[in-house]
Biopython code that builds the backbone (N, CA, C, O; Angstrom):
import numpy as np
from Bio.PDB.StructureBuilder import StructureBuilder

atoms = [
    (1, "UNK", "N", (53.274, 258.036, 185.564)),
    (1, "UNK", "CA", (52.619, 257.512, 184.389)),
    (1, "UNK", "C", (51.898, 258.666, 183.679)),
    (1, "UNK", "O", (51.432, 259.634, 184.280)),
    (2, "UNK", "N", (51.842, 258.477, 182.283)),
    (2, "UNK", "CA", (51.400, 259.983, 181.591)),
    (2, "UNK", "C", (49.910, 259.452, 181.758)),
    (2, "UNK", "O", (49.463, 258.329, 181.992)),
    (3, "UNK", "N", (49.217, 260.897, 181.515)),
    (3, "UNK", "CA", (47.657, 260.757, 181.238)),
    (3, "UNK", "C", (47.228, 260.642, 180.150)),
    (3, "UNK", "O", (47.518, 261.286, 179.142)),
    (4, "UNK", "N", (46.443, 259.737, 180.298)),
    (4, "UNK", "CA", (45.722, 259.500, 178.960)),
    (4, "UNK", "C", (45.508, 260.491, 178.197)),
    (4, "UNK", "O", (45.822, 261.492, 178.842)),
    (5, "UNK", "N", (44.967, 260.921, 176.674)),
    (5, "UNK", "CA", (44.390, 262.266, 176.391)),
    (5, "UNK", "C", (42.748, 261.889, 176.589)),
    (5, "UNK", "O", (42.294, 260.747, 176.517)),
    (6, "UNK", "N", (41.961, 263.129, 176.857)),
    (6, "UNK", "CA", (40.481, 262.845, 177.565)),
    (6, "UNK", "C", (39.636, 262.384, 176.321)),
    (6, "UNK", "O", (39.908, 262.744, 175.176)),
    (7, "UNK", "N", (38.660, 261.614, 176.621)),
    (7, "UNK", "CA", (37.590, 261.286, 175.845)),
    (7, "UNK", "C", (37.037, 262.140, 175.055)),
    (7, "UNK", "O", (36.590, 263.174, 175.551)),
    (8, "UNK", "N", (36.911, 261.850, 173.269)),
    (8, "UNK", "CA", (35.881, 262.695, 172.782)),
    (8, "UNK", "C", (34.694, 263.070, 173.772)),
    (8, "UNK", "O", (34.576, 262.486, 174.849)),
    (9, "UNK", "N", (33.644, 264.273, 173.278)),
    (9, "UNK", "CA", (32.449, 263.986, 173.774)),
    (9, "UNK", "C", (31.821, 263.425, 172.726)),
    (9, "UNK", "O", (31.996, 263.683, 171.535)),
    (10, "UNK", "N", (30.647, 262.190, 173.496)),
    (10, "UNK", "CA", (29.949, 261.941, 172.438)),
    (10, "UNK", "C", (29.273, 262.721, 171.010)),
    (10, "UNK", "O", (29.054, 262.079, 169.983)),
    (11, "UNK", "N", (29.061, 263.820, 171.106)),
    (11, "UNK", "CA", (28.630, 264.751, 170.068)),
    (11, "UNK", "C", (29.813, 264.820, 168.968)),
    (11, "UNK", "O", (29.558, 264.919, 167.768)),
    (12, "UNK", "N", (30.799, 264.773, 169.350)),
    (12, "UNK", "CA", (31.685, 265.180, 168.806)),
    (12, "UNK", "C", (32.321, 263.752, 167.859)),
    (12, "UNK", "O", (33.045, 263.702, 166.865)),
    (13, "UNK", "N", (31.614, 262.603, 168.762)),
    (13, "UNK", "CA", (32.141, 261.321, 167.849)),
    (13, "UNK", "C", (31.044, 261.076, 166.895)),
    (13, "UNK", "O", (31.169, 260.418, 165.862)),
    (14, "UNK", "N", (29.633, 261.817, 167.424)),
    (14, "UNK", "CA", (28.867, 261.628, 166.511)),
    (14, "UNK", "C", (28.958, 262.925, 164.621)),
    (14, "UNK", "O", (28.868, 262.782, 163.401)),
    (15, "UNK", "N", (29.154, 263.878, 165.509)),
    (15, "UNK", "CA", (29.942, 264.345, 163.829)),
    (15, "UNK", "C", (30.829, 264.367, 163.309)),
    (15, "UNK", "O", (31.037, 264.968, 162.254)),
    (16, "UNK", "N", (31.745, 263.564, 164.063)),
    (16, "UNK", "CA", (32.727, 262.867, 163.047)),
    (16, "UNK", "C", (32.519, 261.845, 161.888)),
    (16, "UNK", "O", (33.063, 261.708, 160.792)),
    (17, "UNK", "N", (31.491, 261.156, 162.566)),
    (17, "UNK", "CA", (30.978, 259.723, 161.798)),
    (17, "UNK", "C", (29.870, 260.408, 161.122)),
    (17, "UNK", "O", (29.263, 259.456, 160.632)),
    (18, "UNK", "N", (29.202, 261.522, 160.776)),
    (18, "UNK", "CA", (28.129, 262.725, 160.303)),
    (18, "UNK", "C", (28.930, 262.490, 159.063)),
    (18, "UNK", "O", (28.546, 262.000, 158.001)),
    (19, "UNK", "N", (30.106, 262.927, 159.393)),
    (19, "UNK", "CA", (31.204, 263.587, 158.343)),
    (19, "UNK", "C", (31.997, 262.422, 156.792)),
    (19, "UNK", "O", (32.325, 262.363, 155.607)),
    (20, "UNK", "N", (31.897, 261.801, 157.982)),
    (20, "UNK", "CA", (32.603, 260.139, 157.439)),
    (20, "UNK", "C", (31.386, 259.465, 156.736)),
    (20, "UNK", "O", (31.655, 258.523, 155.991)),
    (21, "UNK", "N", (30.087, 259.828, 156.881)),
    (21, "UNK", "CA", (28.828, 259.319, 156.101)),
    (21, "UNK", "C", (29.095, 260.341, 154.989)),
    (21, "UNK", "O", (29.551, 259.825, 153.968)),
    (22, "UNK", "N", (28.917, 261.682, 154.946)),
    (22, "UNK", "CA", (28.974, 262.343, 154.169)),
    (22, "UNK", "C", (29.941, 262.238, 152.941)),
    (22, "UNK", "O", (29.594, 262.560, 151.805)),
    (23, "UNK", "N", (31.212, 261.749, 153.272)),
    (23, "UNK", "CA", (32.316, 261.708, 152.736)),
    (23, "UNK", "C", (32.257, 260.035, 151.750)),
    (23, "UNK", "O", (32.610, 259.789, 150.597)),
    (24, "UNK", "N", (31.765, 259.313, 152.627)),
    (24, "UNK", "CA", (31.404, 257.927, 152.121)),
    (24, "UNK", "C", (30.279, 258.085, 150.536)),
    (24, "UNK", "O", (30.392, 257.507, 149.455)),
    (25, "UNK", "N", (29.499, 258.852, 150.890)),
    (25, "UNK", "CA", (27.916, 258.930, 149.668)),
    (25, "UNK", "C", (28.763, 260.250, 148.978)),
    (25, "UNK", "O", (27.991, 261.175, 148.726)),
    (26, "UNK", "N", (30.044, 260.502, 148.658)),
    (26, "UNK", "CA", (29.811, 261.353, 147.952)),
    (26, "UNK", "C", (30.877, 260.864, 146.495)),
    (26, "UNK", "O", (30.694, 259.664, 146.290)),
    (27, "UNK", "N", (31.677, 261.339, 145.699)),
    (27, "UNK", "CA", (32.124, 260.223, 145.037)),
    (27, "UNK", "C", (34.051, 261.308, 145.048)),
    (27, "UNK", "O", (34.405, 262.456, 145.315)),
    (28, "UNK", "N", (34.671, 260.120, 144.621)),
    (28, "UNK", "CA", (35.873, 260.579, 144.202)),
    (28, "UNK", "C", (36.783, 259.871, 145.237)),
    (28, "UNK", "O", (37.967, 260.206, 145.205)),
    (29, "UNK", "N", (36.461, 259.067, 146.028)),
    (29, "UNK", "CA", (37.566, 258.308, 146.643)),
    (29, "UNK", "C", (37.468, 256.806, 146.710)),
    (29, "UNK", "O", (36.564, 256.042, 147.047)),
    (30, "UNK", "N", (39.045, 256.589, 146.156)),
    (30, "UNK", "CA", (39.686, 255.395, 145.841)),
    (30, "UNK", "C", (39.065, 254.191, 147.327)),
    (30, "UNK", "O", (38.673, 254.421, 148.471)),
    (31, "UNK", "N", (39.202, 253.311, 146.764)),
    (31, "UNK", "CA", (39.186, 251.929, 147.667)),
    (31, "UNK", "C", (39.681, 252.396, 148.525)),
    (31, "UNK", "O", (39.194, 253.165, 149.353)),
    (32, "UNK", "N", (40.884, 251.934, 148.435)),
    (32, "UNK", "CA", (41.724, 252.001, 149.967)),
    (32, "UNK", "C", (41.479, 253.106, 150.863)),
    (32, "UNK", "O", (41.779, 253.144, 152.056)),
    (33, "UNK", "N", (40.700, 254.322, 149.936)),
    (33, "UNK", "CA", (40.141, 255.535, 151.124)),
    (33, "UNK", "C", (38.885, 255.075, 151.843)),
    (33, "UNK", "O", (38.426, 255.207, 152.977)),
    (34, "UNK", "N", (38.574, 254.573, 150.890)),
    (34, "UNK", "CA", (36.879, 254.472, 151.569)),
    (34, "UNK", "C", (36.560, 253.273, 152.773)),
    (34, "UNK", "O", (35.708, 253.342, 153.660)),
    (35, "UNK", "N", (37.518, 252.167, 152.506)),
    (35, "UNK", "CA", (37.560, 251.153, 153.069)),
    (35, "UNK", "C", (38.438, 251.768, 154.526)),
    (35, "UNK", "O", (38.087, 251.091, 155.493)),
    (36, "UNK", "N", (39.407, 252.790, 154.900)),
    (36, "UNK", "CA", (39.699, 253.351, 156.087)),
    (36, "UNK", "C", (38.618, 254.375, 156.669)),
    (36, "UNK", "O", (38.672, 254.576, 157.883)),
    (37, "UNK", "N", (37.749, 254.969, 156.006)),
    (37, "UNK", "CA", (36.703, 255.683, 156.042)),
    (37, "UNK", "C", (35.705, 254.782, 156.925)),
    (37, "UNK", "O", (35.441, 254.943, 158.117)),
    (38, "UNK", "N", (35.341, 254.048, 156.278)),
    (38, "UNK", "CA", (34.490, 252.416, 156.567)),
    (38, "UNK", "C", (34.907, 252.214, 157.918)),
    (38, "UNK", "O", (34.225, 252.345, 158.935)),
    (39, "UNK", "N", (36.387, 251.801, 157.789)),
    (39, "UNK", "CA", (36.596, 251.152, 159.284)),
    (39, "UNK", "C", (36.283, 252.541, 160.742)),
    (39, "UNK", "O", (35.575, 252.580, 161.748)),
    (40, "UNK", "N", (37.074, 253.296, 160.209)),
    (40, "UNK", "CA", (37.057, 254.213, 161.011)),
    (40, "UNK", "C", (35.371, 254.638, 161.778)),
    (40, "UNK", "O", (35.163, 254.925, 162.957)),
    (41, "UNK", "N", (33.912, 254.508, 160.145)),
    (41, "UNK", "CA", (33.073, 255.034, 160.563)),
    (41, "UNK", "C", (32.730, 253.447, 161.742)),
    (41, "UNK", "O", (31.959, 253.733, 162.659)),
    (42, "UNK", "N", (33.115, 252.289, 161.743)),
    (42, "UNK", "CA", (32.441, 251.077, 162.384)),
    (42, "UNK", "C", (33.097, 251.596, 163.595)),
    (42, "UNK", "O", (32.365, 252.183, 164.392)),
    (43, "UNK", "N", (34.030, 251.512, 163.803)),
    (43, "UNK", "CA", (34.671, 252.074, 165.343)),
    (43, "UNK", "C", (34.127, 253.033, 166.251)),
    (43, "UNK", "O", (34.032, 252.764, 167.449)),
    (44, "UNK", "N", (33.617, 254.570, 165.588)),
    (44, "UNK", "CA", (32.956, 255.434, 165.829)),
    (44, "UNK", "C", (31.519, 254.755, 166.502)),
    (44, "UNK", "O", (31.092, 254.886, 167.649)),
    (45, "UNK", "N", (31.015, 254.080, 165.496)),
    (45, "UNK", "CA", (29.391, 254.122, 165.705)),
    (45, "UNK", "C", (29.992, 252.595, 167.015)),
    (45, "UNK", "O", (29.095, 252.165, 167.739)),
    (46, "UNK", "N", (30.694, 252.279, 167.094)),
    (46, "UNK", "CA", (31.061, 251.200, 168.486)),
    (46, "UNK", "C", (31.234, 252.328, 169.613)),
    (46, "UNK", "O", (30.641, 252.296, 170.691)),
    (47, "UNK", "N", (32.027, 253.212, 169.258)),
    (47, "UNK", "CA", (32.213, 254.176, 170.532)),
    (47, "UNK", "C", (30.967, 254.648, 171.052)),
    (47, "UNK", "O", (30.595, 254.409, 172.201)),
    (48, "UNK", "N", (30.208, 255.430, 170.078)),
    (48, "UNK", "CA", (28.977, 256.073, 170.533)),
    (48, "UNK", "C", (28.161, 254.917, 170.924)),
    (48, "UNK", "O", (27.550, 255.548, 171.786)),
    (49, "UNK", "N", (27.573, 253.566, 171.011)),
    (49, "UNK", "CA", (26.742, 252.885, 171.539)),
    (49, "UNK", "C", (27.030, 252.215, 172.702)),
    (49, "UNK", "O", (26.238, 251.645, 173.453)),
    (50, "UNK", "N", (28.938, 252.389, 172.853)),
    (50, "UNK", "CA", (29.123, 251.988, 174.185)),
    (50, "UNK", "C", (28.727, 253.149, 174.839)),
    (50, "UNK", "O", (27.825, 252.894, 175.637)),
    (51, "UNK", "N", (29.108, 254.573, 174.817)),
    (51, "UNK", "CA", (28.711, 255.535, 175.273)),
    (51, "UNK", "C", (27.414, 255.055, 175.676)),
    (51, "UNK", "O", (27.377, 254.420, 176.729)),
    (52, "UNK", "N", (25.830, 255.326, 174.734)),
    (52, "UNK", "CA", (24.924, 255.237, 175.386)),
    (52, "UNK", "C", (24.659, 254.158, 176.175)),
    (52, "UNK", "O", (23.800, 254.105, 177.055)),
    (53, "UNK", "N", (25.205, 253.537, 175.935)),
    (53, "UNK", "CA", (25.048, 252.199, 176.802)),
    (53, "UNK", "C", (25.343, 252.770, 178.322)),
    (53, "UNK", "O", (24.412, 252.982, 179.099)),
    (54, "UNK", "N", (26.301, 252.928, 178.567)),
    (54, "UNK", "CA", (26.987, 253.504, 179.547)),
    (54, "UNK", "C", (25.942, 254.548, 180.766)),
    (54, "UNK", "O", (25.537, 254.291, 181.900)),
    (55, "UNK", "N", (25.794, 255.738, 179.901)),
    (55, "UNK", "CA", (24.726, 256.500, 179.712)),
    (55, "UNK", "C", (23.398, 256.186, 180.404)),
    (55, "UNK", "O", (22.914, 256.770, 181.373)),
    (56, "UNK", "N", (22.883, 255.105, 179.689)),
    (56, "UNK", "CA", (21.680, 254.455, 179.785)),
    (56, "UNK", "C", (21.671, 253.805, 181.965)),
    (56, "UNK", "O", (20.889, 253.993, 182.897)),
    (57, "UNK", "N", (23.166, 252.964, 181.786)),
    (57, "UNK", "CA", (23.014, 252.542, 183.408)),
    (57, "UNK", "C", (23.189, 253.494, 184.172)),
    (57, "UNK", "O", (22.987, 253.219, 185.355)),
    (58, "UNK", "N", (23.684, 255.188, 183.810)),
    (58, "UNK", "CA", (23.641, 255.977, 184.991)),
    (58, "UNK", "C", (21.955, 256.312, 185.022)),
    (58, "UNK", "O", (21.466, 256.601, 186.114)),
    (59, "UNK", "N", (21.154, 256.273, 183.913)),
    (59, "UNK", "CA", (19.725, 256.782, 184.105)),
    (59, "UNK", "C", (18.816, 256.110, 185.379)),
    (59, "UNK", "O", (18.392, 254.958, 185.467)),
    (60, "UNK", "N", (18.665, 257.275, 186.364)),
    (60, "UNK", "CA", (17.687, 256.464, 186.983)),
    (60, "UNK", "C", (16.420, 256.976, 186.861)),
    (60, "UNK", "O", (16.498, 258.172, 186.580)),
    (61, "UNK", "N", (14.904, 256.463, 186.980)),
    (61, "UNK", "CA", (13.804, 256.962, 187.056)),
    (61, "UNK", "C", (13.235, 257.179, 188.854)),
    (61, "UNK", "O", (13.424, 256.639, 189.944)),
    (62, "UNK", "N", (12.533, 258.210, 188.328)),
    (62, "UNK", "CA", (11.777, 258.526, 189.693)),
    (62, "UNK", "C", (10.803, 258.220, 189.560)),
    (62, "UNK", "O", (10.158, 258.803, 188.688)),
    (63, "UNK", "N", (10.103, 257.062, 190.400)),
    (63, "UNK", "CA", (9.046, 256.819, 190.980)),
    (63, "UNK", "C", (8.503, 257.302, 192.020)),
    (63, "UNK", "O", (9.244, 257.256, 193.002)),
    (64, "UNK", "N", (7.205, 257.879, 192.244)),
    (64, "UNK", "CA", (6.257, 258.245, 193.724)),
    (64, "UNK", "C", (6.171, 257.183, 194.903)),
    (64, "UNK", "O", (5.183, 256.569, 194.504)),
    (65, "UNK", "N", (6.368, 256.841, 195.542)),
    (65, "UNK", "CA", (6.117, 255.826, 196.604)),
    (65, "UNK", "C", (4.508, 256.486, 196.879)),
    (65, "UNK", "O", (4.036, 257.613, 196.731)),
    (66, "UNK", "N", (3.867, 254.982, 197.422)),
    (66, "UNK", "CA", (2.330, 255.617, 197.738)),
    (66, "UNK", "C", (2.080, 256.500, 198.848)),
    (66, "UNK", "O", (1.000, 256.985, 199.188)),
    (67, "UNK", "N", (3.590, 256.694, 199.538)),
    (67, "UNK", "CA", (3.154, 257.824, 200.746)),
    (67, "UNK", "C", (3.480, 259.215, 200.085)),
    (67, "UNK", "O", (3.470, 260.247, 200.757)),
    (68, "UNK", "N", (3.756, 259.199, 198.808)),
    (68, "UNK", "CA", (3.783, 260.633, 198.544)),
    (68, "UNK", "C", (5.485, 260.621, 198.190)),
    (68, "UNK", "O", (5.804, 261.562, 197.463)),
    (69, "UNK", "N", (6.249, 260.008, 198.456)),
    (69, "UNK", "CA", (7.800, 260.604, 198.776)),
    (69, "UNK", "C", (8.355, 259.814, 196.799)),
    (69, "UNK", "O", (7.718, 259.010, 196.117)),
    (70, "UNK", "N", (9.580, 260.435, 196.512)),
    (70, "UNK", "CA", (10.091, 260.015, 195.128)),
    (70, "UNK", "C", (11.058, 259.596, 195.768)),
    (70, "UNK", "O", (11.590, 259.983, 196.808)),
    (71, "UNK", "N", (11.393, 258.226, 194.621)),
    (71, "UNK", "CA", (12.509, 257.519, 195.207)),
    (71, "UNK", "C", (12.900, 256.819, 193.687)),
    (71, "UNK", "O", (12.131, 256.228, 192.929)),
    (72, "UNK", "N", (14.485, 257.116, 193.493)),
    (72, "UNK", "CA", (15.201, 256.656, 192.356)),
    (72, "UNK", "C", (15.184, 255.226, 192.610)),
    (72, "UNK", "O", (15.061, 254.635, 193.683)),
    (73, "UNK", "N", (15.409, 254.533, 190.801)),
    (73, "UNK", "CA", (15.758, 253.185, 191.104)),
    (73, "UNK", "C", (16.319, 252.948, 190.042)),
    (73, "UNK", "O", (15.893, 253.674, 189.144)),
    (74, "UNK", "N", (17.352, 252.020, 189.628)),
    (74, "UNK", "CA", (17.495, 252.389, 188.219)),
    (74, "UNK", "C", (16.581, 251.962, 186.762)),
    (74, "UNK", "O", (15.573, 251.256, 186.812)),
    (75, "UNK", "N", (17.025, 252.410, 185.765)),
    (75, "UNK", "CA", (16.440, 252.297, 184.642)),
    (75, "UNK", "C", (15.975, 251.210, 183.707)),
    (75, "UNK", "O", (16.954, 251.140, 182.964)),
    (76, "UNK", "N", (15.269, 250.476, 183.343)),
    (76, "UNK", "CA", (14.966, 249.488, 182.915)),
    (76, "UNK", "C", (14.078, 249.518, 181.609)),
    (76, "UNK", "O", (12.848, 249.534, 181.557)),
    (77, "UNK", "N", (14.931, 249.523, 180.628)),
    (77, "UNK", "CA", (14.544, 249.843, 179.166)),
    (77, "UNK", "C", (13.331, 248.481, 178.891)),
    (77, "UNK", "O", (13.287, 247.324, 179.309)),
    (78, "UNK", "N", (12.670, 249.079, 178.225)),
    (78, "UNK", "CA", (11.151, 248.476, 178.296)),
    (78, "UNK", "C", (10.287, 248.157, 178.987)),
    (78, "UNK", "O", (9.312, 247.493, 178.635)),
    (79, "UNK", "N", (10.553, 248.664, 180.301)),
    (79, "UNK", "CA", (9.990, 248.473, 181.815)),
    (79, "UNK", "C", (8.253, 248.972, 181.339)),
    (79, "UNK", "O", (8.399, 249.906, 180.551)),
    (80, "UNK", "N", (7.364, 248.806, 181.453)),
    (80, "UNK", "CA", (5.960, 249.299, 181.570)),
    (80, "UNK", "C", (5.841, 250.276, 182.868)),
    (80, "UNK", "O", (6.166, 249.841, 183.973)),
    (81, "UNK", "N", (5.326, 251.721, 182.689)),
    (81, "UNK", "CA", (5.236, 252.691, 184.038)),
    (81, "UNK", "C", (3.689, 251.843, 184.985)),
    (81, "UNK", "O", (2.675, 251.468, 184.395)),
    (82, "UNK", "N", (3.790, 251.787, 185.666)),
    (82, "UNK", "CA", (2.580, 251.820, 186.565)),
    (82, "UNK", "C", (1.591, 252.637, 186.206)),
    (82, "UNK", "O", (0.573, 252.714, 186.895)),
]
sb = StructureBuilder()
sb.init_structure("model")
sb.init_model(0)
sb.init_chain("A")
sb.init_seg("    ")
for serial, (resi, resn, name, xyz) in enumerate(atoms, 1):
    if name == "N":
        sb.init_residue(resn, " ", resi, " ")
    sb.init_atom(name, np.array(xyz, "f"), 0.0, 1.0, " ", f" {name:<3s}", serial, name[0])
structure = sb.get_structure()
């Protein structure tokens, strides 16, 4: 079975869609450009938030245990620190 080709890196999907904003606010393209522009930039900005998403569940935080020792757990967006 062939291999896939590898994943953008996120940076790289993010200046694409940099590019595709840029290209969008500037003037001289027809409908049908802008509206593949459009789709293309909605796809992008889907890629990059699955990314962080993704991202986000490898984050773990380190907490101190009260004997002194750090111990990972995972990440919990809006969690309050102790």
């Amino acid at each position: 079975m062939p291999k896939s080709p590898p994943l953008p890196r996120f940076e790289e999907l993010v200046d694409r869609l940099e590019a595709l904003v840029k290209t969008l606010e500037g003037e001289g393209l027809d409908l049908e450009s802008s509206l593949r522009a459009f789709e293309e930039g909605v796809a992008l900005a889907r890629q990059c938030h699955q990314r962080l998403d993704e991202a986000e569940r490898r984050v773990e935080v380190l907490r101190r245990r009260p004997d002194g020792t750090v111990a990972g757990e995972p990440f919990t967006p809006g969690r309050e620190e102790p």
